[in-house]
Every structure is written in structure tokens, then in C-alpha cells.
C-alpha positions as CSV (number, residue, x, y, z in Angstrom):
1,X,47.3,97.4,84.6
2,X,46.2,94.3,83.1
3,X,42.9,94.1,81.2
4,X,41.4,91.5,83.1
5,X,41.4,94.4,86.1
6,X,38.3,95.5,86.7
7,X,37.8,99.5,85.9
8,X,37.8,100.0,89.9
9,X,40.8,97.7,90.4
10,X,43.0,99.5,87.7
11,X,42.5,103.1,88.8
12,X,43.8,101.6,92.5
13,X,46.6,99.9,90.4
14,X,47.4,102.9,88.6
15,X,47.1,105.3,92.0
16,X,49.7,103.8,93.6
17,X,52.2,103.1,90.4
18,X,52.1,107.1,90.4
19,X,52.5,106.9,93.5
20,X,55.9,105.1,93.6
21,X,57.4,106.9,90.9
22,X,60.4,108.9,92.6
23,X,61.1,112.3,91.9
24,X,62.8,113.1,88.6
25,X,65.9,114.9,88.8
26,X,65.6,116.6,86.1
27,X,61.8,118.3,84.1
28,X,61.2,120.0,81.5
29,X,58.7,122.7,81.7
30,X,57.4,125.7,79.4
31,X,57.1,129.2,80.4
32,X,53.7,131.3,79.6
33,X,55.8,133.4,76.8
34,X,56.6,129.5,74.7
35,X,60.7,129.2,76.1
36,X,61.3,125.3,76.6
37,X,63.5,125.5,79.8
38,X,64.7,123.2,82.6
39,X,64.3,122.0,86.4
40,X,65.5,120.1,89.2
41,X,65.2,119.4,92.6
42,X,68.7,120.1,93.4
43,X,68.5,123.4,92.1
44,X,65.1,125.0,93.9
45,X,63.6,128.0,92.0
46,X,66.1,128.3,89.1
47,X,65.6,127.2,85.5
48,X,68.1,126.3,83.1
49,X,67.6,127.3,79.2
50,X,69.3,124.2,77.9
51,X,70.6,120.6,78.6
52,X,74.3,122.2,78.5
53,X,73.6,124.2,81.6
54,X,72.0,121.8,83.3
55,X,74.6,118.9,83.1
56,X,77.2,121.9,84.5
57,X,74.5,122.0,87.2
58,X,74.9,118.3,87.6
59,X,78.8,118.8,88.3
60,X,78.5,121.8,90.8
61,X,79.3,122.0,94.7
62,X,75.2,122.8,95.2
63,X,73.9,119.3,93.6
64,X,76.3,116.9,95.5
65,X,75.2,119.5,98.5
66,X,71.4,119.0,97.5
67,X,71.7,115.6,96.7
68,X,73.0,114.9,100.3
69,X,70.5,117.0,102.0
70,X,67.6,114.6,100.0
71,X,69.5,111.6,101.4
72,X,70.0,112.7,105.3
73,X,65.5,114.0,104.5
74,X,66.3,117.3,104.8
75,X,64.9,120.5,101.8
76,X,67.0,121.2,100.0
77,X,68.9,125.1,99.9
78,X,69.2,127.6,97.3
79,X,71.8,128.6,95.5
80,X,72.4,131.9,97.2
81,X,71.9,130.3,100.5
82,X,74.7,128.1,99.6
83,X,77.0,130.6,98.5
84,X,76.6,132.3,102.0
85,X,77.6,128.8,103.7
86,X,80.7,128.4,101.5
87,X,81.6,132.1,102.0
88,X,81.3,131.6,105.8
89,X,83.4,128.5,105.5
90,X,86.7,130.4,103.6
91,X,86.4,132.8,106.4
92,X,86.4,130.8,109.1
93,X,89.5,128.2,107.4
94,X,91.5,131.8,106.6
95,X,91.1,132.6,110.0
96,X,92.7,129.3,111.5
97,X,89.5,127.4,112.4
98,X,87.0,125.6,110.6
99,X,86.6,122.2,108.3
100,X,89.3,121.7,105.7
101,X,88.3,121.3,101.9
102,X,88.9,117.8,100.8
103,X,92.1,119.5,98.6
104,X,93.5,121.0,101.8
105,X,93.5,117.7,104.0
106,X,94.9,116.0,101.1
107,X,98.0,118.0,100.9
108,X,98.7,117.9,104.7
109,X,98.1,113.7,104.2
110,X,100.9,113.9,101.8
111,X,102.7,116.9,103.5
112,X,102.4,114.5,106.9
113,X,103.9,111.8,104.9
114,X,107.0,113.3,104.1
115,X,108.3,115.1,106.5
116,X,107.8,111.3,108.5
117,X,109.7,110.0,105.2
118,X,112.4,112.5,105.9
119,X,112.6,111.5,109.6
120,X,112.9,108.2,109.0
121,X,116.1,108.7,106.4
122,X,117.6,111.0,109.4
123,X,117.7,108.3,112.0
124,X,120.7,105.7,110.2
125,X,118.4,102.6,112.1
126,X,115.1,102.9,110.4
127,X,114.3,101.0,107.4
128,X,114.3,103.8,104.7
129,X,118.3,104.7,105.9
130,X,118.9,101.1,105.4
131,X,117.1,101.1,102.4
132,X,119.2,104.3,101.0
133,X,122.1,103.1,102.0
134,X,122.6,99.9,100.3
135,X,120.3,100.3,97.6
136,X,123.5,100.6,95.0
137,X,125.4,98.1,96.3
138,X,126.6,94.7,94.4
139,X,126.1,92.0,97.0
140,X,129.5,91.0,98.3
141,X,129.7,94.9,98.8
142,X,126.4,94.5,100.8
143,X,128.1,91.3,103.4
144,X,130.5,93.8,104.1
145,X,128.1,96.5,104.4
146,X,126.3,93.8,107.0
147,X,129.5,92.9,108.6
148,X,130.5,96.3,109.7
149,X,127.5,97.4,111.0
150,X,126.8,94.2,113.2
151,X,127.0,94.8,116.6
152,X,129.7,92.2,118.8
153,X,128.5,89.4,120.0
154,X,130.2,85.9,121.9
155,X,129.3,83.0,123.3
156,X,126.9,85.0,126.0
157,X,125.4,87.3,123.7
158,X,121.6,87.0,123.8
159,X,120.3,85.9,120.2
160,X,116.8,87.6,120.7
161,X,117.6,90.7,123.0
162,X,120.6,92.6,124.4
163,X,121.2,90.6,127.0
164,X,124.3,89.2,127.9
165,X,125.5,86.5,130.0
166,X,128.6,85.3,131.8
167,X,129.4,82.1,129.5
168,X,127.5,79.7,127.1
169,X,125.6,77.2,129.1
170,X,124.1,80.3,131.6
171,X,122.8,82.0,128.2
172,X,121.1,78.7,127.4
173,X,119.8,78.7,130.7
174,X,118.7,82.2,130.2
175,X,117.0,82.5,126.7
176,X,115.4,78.8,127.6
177,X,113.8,80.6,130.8
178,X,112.7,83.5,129.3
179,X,111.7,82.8,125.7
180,X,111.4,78.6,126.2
181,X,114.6,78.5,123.6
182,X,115.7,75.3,123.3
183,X,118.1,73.1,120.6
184,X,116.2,70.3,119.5
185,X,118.1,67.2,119.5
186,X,120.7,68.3,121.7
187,X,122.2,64.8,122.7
188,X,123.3,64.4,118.9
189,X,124.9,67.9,118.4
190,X,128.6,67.2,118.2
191,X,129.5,71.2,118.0
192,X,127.6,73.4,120.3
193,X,129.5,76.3,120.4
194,X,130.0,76.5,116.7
195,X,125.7,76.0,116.5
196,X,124.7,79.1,118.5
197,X,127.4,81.3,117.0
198,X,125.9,80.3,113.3
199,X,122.0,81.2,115.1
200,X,124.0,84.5,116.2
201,X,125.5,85.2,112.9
202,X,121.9,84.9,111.4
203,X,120.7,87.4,113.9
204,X,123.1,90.3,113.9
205,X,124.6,90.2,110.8
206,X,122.6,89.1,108.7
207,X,119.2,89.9,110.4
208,X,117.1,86.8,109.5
209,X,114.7,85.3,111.1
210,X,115.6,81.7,112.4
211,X,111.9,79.9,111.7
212,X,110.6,81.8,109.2
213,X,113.6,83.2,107.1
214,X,112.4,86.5,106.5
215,X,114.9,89.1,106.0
216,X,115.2,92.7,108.4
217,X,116.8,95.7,107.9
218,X,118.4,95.7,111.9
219,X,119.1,93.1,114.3
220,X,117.0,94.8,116.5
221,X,114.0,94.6,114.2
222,X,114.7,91.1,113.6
223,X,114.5,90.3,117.5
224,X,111.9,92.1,117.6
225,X,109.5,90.8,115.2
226,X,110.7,86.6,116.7
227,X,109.6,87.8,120.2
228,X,106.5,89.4,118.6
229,X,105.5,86.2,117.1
230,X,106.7,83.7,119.6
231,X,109.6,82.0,117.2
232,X,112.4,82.2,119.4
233,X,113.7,78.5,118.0
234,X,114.5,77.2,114.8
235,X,114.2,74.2,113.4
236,X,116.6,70.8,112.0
237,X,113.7,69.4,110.6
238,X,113.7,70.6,107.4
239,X,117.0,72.3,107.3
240,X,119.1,69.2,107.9
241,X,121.8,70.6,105.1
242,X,122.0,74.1,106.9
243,X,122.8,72.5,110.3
244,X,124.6,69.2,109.6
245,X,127.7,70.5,110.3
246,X,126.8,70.5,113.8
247,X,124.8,67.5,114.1
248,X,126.0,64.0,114.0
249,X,123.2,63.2,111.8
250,X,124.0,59.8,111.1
251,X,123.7,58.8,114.8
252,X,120.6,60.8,114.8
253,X,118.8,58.8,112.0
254,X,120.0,55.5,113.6
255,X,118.5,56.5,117.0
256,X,115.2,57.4,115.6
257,X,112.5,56.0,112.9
258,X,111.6,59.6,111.9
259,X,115.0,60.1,110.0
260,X,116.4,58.4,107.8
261,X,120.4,58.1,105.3
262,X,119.4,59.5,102.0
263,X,122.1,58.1,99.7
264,X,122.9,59.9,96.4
265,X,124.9,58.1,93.6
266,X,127.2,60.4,91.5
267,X,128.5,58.2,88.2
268,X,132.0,58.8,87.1
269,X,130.7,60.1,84.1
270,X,129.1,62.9,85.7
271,X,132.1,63.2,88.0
272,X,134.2,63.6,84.5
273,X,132.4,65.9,82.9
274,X,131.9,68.3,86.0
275,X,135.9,68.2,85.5
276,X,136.3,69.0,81.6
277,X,133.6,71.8,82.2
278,X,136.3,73.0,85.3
279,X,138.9,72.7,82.9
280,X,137.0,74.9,80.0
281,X,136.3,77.5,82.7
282,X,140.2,77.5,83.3
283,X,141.0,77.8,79.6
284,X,138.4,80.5,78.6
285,X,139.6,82.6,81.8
286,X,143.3,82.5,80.7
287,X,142.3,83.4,77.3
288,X,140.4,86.4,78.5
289,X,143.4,87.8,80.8
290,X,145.6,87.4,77.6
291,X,143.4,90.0,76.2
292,X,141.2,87.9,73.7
293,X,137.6,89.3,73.6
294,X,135.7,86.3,72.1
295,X,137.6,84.0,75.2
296,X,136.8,87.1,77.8
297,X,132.5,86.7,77.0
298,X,132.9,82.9,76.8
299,X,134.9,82.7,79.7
300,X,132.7,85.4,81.7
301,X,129.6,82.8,80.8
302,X,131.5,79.5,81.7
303,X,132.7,80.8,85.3
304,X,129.5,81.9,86.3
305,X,127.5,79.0,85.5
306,X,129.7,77.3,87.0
307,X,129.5,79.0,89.8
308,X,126.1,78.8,90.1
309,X,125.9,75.1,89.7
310,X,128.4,74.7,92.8
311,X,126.1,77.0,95.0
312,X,128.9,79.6,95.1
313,X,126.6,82.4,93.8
314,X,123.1,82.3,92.9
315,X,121.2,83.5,89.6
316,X,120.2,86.6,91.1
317,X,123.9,87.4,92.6
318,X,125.2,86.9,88.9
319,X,122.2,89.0,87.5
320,X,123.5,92.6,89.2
321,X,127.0,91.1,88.0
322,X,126.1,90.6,85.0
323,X,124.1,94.6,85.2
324,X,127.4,96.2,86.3
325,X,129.2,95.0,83.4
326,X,126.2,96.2,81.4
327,X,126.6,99.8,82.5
328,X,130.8,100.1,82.9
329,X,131.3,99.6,86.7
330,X,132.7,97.4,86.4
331,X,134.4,94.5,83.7
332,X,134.3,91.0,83.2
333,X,138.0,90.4,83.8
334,X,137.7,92.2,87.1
335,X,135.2,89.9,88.1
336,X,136.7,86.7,87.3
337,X,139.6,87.6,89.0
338,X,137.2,88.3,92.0
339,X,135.2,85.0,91.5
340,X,137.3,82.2,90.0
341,X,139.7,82.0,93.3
342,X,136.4,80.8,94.8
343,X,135.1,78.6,91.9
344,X,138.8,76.7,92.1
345,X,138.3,76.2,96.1
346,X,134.7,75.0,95.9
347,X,135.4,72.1,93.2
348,X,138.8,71.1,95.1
349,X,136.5,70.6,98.1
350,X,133.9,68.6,96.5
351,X,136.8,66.6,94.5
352,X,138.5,66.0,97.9
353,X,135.4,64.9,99.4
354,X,134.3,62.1,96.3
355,X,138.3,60.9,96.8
356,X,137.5,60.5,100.6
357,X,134.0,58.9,100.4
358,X,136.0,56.4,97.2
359,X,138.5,55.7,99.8
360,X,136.0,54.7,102.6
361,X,134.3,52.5,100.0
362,X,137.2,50.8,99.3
363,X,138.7,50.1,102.4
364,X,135.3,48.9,103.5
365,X,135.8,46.2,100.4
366,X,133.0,47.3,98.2
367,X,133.8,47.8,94.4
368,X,131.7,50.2,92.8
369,X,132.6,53.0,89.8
370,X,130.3,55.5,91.8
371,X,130.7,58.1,94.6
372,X,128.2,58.2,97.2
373,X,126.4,61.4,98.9
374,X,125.0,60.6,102.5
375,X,122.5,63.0,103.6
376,X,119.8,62.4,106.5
377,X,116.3,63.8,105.8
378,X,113.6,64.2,108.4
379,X,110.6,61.5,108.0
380,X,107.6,62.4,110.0
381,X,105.4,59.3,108.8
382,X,107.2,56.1,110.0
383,X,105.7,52.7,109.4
384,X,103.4,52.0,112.5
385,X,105.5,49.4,113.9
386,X,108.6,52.0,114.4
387,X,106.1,54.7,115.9
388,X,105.2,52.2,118.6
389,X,108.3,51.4,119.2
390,X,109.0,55.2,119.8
391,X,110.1,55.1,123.2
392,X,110.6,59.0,124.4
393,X,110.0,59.1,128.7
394,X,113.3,58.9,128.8
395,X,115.0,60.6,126.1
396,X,116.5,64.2,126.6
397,X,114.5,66.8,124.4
398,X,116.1,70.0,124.4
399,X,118.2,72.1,126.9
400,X,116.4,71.5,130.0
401,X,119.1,70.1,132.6
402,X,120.1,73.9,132.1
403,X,116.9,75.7,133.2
């Protein structure tokens, strides 16, 4: 207390300081015959002879037991009153009834878990069979692993259930009833048939998601999990590339202030050199089926790169490649054979198509010494004059003369 305390005021002070001090866990005491020896409240009416025994005190069943009896208020037990407990407890758990020991429930937790495990691996539609089963596979091996297992569909096949319905336009009518399905921008799409067999194609072979993207191991799971979270649509907006081919985009961006022609200029000299690095990709494969070893890793490199600048593979595709060769499946000669058929196609189509957009520019009259890529992209903040001159009460939006 401090000194300014009166004498009466500090023995109040000190009264209740004593007071407050908890119990120690652990005392040292001295027997009448001199022998320094140990207590604690966990262990009533035993001493210990040294620290040693006491800390394996500290770690035994009867503390933690002691220490929660203290907690809950209760006295705590003895040590041969606790042994009784315990022994009761083996007995009653041998004889099929009774708590488990935290070891026991453990090992049916894990026990529970497999056996599930092993279910699952049984039953070819869960996730762990679809796991197990393609787990080794490169990836074209894996589209064809897809491809067989998807189940048929047409024109009436339901995208987001087993339904299925007499023709086209009546399972519009059906999945825009029943999950308020509809294809945005419908009076611009110049291929509707070839539109909902792509969304199909999503769904049961490749089991993805249309909004979100995400990836499942069954179609079934897949139309599950859209129903579940009320995405039964996709979207253009966004994914104007993905769907082009069925849109007439152009008309769509003139017909609307919230899209607009994206034009991308390609110089010849970017046009040339994407041609010499064709022509070295040709070379180095040539050299490699002649049997030349330096041309076979040079040409492996080439090919691949340049098939992931075209979009024909991506880095990850060409990584497990790449890991075959590494352990012997398979050999780089193999693969280009495999791969440079579809290199060749993808550059004559992009080569046909700068020839094309030259010649429109030309018979339009405009001399330039660059190629033009049109794309329409989604703008959703138009000036304010064009927003007000939005004029939508009587524009079509969606599938609706079908419902």
C-alpha cells in the first residue's frame, strides 16, 4: 500500500490484496521429518518429492479432469476416485455402450470419411470418379473424354434440365417460362439455331456454367448449380468475341449508343513478320522430321509459340505437352505432326481474312497499307445526350412473343 495510507487504511488494503490472490497451482510445503516436497489443487492429498513429478502431474488425465471440475465450481476428485471413473468407463465402451475416448471418435471420423471416399469412386457420376478418371489425361485426350460421355442433345434439348421439347421455338417457350431464359438482343441474332446449340455444347459437354464460367465435373451438376443460383442466362455484354458469330454486331452497335465498332489497325509490317515467323516454324519442323535434333527442339519451341500466339492452344495446354515429352510419353515429333496441321489452318484463316478486309477497303476506294480488325464492344456509359435518346417501349427485349 502506499505510505501516505494511514496504518488502518493499509491493513484494509492489504486484507483484500490477500484476498484476491487466486489459488496457486502448485506449493511447496515441508514435512515435520525436513523433506521439501510438493502440492496442488489438482492433485488433493498427494505430495510430489520433486518438480519432475510434478510437471508429469501437470500432463496427466486427473489435472485436465481437476482443472475442469474448478472451472464448472465443482471439488475436485482423487486420484483413486478417478481411476474408478476411468475403469467404469473401459467397461462400459468394451461392452458396446458408453462415451468414446477422443482417439476412438477420431478414427471412426476418418474411418467415416473413407468408406464415403470409396462410395463416391464407385458411382462413375460423382466428382472423385470424374476426378480419377481423367486425372492422367493430356487435354485433347480429355475433349474426347468429354465428348463421349455427353449425353445427346438437339434443338429441343432443355439446356438446364432433362427436359425436352418438340422443336426449337417451343423449348424457348419452355425454358423462358420456367427459368425466365431469355437471348438478349434477339432482334440482332442472325443464327439462332447455331446460338443455343453453342449454350448446349457448354452445358453437356463441356459442363460450364453460362454466366459464371465455372467448370463441373457432370452436366447434371452444372444444371444444377445455375438453377441453384438463379443464372439460367448468359450474357453478350462482355463476351461479344465468344458470341459474334451469331450476332450481327455491327447492326447492333448502330441501333444502340451502348455499343460501339472497335477498329484495330494491323501494319504490314506486323502482317510480314507474323509470315517469316510461319515460315521458320515450317523450316524448323521439316528439319526435325529429317531427323536433325538441334532443328527437332527449335522447331518443337517455334510451333508452339506459335500456337499460342494464334489462340490454338494456351500456355497451360503446351505445359502438360511440354511434361509428356519430359517423362517419354510421348515425343516432340509426334506432337508436331499432331499440332502443326492446325497451326497451318489457323494462319490461312487469318491471312484469308486480312486479304478479304484489304479487298473491301479497296473496292470502297480507300488506300491504306493497313488491315483493319472490326470488333464491337459493349459501352454501358454513353454520353447523356444518347442515353436520352434511348428509346426502348418499343423495342423487343428478349424471347417474349414465345412465352
Amino acid at each position: 500500500p502506499p505510505k501516505h495510507c494511514s496504518a488502518k487504511n493499509r491493513d484494509a488494503m492489504s486484507a483484500s490484496i490477500s484476498m484476491s490472490v487466486p489459488n496457486k497451482p502448485m506449493e511447496s510445503v515441508t514435512s515435520e521429518s525436513g523433506i521439501r516436497g510438493f502440492t496442488s489443487c489438482t492433485a488433493p492429498g498427494e505430495v510430489f518429492s520433486t518438480e519432475e513429478e510434478m510437471k508429469e502431474h501437470y500432463r496427466s488425465e486427473l489435472h485436465r479432469c481437476n482443472l475442469r471440475r474448478k472451472v464448472a465450481g465443482v471439488a475436485p476428485i482423487t486420484r483413486s476416485a478417478f481411476e474408478a471413473r476411468e475403469a467404469r468407463e473401459a467397461s462400459r465402451t468394451q461392452g458396446g455402450s458408453g462415451k468414446l475416448t477422443t482417439d476412438e471418435r477420431r478414427k471412426q471420423r476418418d474411418l467415416r470419411r473413407q468408406q464415403k471416399a470409396e462410395r463416391q469412386a464407385k458411382n462413375p457420376l460423382s466428382k472423385a470418379a470424374h476426378f480419377e478418371a481423367t486425372r492422367d489425361l493430356t487435354p485433347d485426350e480429355y475433349v474426347d473424354h468429354k465428348m463421349l460421355r455427353a449425353p445427346d442433345f438437339d434443338e429441343g434439348t432443355d439446356i438446364f434440365s432433362s427436359h425436352q421439347s418438340t422443336d426449337l421455338h417451343a423449348n424457348l417457350a419452355y425454358m423462358a417460362k420456367t427459368y425466365a431464359f431469355y437471348v438478349p438482343h434477339f432482334e440482332y441474332v442472325s443464327d439462332l439455331s447455331g446460338l443455343i446449340g453453342y449454350l448446349q455444347e457448354k452445358v453437356f459437354v463441356g459442363n460450364v456454367a453460362l454466366r459464371t464460367g465455372k467448370q463441373f465435373h457432370s452436366a447434371e451438376a452444372v444444371q444444377a448449380h445455375m438453377r441453384a443460383k438463379g443464372q439460367c442466362s448468359f450474357e453478350l455484354e462482355g463476351s461479344e468475341e465468344e458470341y459474334s458469330a451469331f450476332y450481327d454486331m455491327e447492326a447492333l452497335a448502330a441501333g444502340s449508343p451502348l455499343w460501339e465498332i472497335d477498329g484495330e489497325e494491323e501494319d504490314e509490317a506486323e502482317v510480314a513478320e507474323e509470315e517469316d515467323e510461319a515460315e521458320e516454324a515450317e523450316e524448323g519442323a521439316e528439319a526435325a522430321e529429317e531427323g536433325d535434333p538441334a532443328g527437332d527442339a527449335a522447331a518443337f519451341d517455334s510451333l508452339f509459340a506459335r500456337a499460342v500466339e494464334l489462340g490454338v492452344l494456351s500456355e497451360a495446354q503446351v505445359d502438360l505437352l511440354t511434361d509428356l515429352v519430359a517423362r517419354g510419353e510421348s515425343c516432340e515429333v509426334q506432337l508436331m505432326r499432331r499440332y502443326r496441321p492446325r497451326v497451318l489452318e489457323e494462319e490461312e484463316r487469318r491471312a484469308e481474312a486480312r486479304r478479304s478486309t484489304a479487298a473491301e477497303l479497296t473496292a470502297d476506294g480507300s488506300e491504306s497499307t493497313a488491315s483493319t480488325t472490326r470488333r464491337v464492344r459493349y459501352n454501358p456509359l454513353p454520353s447523356s445526350a444518347e442515353a436520352a435518346s434511348l428509346m426502348l417501349a418499343n423495342r423487343e427485349v428478349g424471347h417474349r412473343e414465345l412465352a
